[in-house]
Structures are given as C-alpha cells and as structure tokens.
C-alpha positions in Angstrom: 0.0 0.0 0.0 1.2 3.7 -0.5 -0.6 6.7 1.3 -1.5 10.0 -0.5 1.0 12.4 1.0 -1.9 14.6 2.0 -2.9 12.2 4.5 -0.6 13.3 7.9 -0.5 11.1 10.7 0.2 13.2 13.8 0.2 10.2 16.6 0.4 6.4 17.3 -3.1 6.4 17.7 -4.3 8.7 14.6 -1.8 5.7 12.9 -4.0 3.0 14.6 -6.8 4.6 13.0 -6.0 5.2 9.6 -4.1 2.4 9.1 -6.8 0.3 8.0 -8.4 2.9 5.8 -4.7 2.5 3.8 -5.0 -1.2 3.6 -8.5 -1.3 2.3 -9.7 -3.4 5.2 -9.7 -4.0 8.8 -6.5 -6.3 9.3 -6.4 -9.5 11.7 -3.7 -11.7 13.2 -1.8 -9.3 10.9 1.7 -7.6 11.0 1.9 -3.9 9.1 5.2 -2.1 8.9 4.6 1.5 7.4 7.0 3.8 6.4 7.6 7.8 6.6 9.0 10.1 5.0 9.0 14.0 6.1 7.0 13.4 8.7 4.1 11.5 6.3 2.6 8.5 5.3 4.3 7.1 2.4 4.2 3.0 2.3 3.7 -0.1 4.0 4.0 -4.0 4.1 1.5 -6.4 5.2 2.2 -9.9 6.2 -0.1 -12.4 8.3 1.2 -13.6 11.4 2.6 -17.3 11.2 0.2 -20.5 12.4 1.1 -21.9 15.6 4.0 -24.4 15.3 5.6 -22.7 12.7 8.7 -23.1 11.6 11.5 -20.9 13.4 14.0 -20.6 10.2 11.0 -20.2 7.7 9.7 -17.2 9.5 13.1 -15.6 10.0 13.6 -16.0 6.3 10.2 -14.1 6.0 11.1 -11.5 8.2 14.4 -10.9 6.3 12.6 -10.5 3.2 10.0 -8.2 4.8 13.3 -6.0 6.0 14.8 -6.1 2.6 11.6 -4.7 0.9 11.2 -1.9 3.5 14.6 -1.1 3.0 14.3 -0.4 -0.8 11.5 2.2 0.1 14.3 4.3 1.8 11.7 5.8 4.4 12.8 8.1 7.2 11.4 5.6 9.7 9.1 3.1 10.4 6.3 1.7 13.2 5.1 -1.6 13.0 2.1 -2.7 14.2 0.7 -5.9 14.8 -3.0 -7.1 14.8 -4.1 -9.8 17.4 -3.6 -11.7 20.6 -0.1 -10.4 22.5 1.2 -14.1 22.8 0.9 -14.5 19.1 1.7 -10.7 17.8 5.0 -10.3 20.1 7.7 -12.7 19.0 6.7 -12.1 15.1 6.7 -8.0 16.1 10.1 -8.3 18.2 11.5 -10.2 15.1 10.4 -7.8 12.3 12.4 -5.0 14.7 15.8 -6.9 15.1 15.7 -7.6 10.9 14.6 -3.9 10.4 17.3 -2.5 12.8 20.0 -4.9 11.7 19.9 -3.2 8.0 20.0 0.1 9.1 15.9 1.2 9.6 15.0 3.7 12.1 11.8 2.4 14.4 9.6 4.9 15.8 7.2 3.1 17.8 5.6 -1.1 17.7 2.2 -1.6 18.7 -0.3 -3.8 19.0 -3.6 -3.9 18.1 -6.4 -6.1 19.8 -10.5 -6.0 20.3 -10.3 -2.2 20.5 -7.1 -1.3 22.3 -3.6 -0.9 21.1 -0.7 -1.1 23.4 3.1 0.3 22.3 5.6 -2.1 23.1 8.5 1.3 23.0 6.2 3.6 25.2 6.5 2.8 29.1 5.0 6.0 30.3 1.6 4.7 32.3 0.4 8.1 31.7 0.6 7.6 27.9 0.2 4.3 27.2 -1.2 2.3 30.1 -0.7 -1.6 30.7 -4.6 -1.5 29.9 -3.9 -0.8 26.7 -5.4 2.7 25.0 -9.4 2.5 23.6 -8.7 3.1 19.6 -9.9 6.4 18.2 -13.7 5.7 17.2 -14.6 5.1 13.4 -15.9 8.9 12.8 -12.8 10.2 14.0 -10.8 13.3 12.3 -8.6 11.0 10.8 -10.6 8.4 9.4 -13.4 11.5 8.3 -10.1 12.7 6.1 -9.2 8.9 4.9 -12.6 8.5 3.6 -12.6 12.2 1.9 -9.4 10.9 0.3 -11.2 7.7 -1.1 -9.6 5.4 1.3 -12.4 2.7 2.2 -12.1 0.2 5.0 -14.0 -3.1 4.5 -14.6 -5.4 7.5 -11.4 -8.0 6.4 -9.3 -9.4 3.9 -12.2 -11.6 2.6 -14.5 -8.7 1.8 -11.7 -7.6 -0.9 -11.4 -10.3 -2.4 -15.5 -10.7 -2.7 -15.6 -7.6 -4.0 -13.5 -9.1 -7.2 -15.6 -12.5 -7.0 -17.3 -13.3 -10.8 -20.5 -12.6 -11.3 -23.3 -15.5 -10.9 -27.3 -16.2 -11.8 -29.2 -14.1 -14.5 -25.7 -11.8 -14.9 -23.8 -15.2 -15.6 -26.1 -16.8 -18.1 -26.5 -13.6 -19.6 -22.4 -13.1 -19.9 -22.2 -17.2 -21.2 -24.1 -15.9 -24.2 -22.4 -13.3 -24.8 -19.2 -14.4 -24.7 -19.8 -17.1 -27.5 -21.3 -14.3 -29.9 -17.8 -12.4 -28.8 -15.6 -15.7 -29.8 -17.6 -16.1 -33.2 -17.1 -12.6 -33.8 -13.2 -13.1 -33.1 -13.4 -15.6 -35.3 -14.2 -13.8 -38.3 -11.4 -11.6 -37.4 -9.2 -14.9 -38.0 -10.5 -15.0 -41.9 -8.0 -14.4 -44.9 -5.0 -11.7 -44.4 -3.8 -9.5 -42.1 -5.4 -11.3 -39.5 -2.7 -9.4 -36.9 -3.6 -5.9 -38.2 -7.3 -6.4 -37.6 -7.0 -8.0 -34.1 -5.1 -5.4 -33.2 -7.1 -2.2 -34.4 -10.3 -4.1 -33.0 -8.5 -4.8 -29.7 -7.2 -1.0 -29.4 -10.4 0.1 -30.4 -11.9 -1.7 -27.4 -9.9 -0.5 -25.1 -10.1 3.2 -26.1 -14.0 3.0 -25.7 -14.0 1.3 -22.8 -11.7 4.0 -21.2 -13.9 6.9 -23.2 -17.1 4.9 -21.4 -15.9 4.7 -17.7 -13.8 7.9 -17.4 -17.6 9.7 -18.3 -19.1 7.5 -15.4 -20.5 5.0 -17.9 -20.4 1.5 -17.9 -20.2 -1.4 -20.8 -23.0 -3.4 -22.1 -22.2 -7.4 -21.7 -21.3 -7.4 -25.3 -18.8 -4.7 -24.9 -17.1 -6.5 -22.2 -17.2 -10.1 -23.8 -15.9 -8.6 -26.3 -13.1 -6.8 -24.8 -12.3 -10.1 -22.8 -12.0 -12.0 -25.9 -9.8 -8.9 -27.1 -7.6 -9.3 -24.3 -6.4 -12.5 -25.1 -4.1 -10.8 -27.7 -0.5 -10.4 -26.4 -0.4 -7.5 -28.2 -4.1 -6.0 -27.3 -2.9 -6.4 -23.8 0.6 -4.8 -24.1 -1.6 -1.5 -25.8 -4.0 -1.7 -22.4 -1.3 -1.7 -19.8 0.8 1.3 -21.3 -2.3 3.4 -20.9 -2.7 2.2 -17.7 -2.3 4.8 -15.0 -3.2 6.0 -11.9 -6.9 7.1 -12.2 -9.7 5.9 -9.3 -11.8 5.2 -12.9 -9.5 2.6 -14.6 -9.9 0.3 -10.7 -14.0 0.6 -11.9 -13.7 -0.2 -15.4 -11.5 -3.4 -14.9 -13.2 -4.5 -11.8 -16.3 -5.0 -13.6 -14.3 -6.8 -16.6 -12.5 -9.1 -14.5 -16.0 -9.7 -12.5 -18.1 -10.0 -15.5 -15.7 -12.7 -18.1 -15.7 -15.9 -18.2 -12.9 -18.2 -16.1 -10.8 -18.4 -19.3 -10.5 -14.7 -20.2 -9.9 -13.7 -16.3 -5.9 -12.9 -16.3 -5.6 -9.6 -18.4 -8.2 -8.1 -16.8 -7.2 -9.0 -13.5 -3.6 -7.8 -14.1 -4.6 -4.6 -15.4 -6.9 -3.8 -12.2 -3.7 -5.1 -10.2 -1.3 -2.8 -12.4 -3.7 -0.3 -11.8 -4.3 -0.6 -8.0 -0.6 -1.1 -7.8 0.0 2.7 -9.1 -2.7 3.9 -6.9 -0.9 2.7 -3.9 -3.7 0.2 -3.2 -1.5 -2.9 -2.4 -3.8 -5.3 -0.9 -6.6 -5.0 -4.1 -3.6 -5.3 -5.8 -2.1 -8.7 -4.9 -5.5 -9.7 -4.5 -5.9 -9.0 -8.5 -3.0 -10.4 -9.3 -3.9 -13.5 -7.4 -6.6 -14.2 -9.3 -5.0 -14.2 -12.6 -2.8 -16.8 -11.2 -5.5 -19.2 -10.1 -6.9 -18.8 -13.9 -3.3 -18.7 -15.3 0.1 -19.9 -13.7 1.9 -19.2 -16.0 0.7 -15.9 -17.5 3.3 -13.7 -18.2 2.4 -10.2 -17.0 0.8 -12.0 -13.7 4.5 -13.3 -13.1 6.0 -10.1 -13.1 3.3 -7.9 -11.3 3.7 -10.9 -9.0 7.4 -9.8 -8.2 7.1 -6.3 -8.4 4.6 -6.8 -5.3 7.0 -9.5 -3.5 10.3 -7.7 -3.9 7.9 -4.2 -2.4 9.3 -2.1 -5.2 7.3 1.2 -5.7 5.5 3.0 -8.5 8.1 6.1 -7.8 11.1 3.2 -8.3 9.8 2.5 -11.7 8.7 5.8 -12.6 12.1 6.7 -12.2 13.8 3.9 -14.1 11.1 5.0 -16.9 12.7 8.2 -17.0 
C-alpha cells in the first residue's frame, strides 16, 4: 500500500486509526510495517502472522525478506504494528524490529492492536500508554473523516476484498455465457484471410479506447462490450496496448473490476492484471495482490501476472519505476 502524501498522521493512535483505511480493510492476526518520509505516510508491508508451530527458520527468512523490501522504500522511519492476541503478535513483532534494525531502519514506535485497544511495546510512560492498553480512536474520527474524503475505504477484512473481485453468478452469468460465444464467433471472423494481426489489433485498441472513453464519463459497458473486450484481451499485443495506458486514475480500478467480474474463467488474467497494475500505481496494495492473485489461479503461467507478482513480493514502488522510466 502507499498513502496520499496529503494524509498526515500526527500520533500512534491517529496511525492506529488510519491504518486500515490505507489497507483497504480491517486487518487481523496481521503484522503492518509502514513507512515515513518527512514526517508522512508514504508505504507499508502487510504480512499475516505465522500458524502456531511454525517453523523458526521459515519465518526468519520471512522476516528478512519483509526487511529487505522496507529497505528499498528508503523511508525516514518506520512503526510496526501488529493485529491480534499479545502471545501471538509479540515474537513475530520483536523479530520484524531486530531484521529492520539490523539493515540500518529507524523504528519509531511497535504496537499492537487487539478487540479495541492498542498497546506500544517502545512507550512505558503509564500516563501515555497504560498496561490497559489505550481505547482506539472511534470510526468517525478526524482522521478516518479525512481517509474517507481521500477515497480510502475500510471493509470489514481481507475476505471482503477479495469478494468484492468475486465473478458474477445467476441471471448476470447466463447472460455473460451468451455473450461471450457471440464475442468468440465474432473473433473468429477476425481470423478470416490476411492481415489477420492488423485487424485484431485495431479491434483490440479500439476496445480499449472506448472502454476508457465509457468509464472515465461514469458510464459502464454493455455485456457485449465486455465479452468482447475479454475476448480482445487474449491478444498479447491488445494487452501490451491496455497496460501502457494504464495509470493511476480511481476510474480505470471501476472499469476493470467490472471486466474481471463479468468474463468468463478463461479470459480472467488480463483483466485481473490490469486492475492489479492499476491498484498497484494507486498505492492500493492489498486490491492489488488480490488481482493479481486471481490471474494466477486462472493462469500460472501468464506472463504479466509473473512479473506484477514480483514487483509486489520484492515491495518495489511506483516512484522506483517511474524513475527507471525516466
């Protein structure tokens, strides 16, 4: 995830409440390191806590890998905080701090967050953060008030996301079924005589440019539009077109939500990647692995998946490769 710089967190507990506002959903038996820079908001890293009877080298290795991709963000400093019960949060939270200090990472505060209450395992001032544990701000805070005005939306968990990118079913299935075999006939005849490529290709960037055109105006596209764009997709070369156009825009997370949602299992992957792609420059890492998940169920191997994959594994940013770009 990467904050808007507008957003300014002033203390641990405005941090406690934001938080999941910049995750896109309410975290549990979680561990969140964000980062600062100039006094702001500027990324984070989300891992679940391990099962019991995990595995003591797997998780270091984890927690290496976890320090290595803060490390490439360069922040200023970091707080982690972790999301459950304090017998499972504290060894996972004391670990991520030794890997995080031992490459060089400042650590402002660690907390823990649990049924309402956070606690700060740096703080031993009873008067600021009591043994108790400190009530979280409520959900109507000033904080969260300017978290929502920014767009940021906190669903209930992890599994809400990931409904929210769930296909379609009933009437809106059938319906889609139908249409996608009037899309594949259609494709078909694009298949006919010469210059097969060249007409695949106009089609494909045609579709793209109107489905842009209809979801930048606040429209949406009609099944056939979308089957068709699906089918379109399938094109190496459709796809490539898609993704450079891609950018940061709140409109382009509608537009291939509702693809990804509405095409059939086959033609799931380029959608999913370009809402992932998408998400990914928005700063919205968790809709963005969650994306990029889902073209990997339909597809393994698919290409662009692969690498979107990494780019969210290795926790390199959207500045990072806006400035190899340039």
């Amino acid at each position: 995830m990467r904050a808007d710089t507008t957003l300014v967190v002033r203390n641990s507990a405005e941090l406690v409440a934001v938080l999941p506002y910049l995750m896109g959903y309410h975290p549990h038996e979680t561990v969140a390191v964000v980062g600062m820079r100039d006094h702001q908001l500027d990324f984070g890293a989300c891992f679940d806590l391990p099962p019991p009877g995990f595995d003591e080298t797997d998780i270091r290795t984890g927690v290496r890998e976890v320090a290595a991709g803060v490390l490439r963000q360069e922040p200023d400093l970091v707080v982690i905080v972790g999301y459950g019960p304090r017998e499972q949060v504290t060894p996972t939270v004391v670990r991520v701090a030794e890997a995080l200090r031992a490459v060089g990472v400042e650590i402002d505060d660690v907390l823990r967050v649990h049924e309402g209450r956070w606690w700060s395992y740096v703080c031993d001032d009873p008067a600021c953060c009591p043994a108790e544990g400190t009530p979280c701000l409520p959900s109507d805070s000033v904080i969260a008030a300017e978290a929502t005005y920014l767009g940021q939306v906190a669903l209930p968990s992890r599994r809400d996301l990931v409904a929210q990118l769930s296909p379609v079913d009933g009437p809106a299935r059938a319906v889609m079924v139908v249409a996608t075999e009037h899309a594949r006939s259609r494709f078909n005849g694009l298949l006919e005589g010469d210059g097969v490529t060249k007409r695949v290709r106009q089609a494909g960037r045609l579709a793209v440019r109107e489905a842009e055109k209809r979801y930048r105006s606040g429209g949406v596209l009609t099944d056939a539009e979308t089957a068709w764009l699906g089918v379109l997709l399938t094109d190496r070369a459709v796809e490539d077109y898609a993704v450079d156009r891609a950018g940061p825009q709140e409109w382009r997370v509608g537009l291939w939500t509702d693809v990804l949602r509405r095409v059939e299992p086959v033609y799931v992957p380029a959608p999913a990647c370009l809402l992932g792609f998408t998400a990914w420059q928005l700063g919205r890492g968790a809709l963005a692995r969650v994306a990029v998940d889902r073209a990997l169920d339909a597809e393994p191997g698919h290409q662009l998946a692969g690498m979107l994959h990494q780019l969210l594994g290795f926790a390199i940013s959207p500045d990072m490769v806006r400035r190899w770009r340039r």
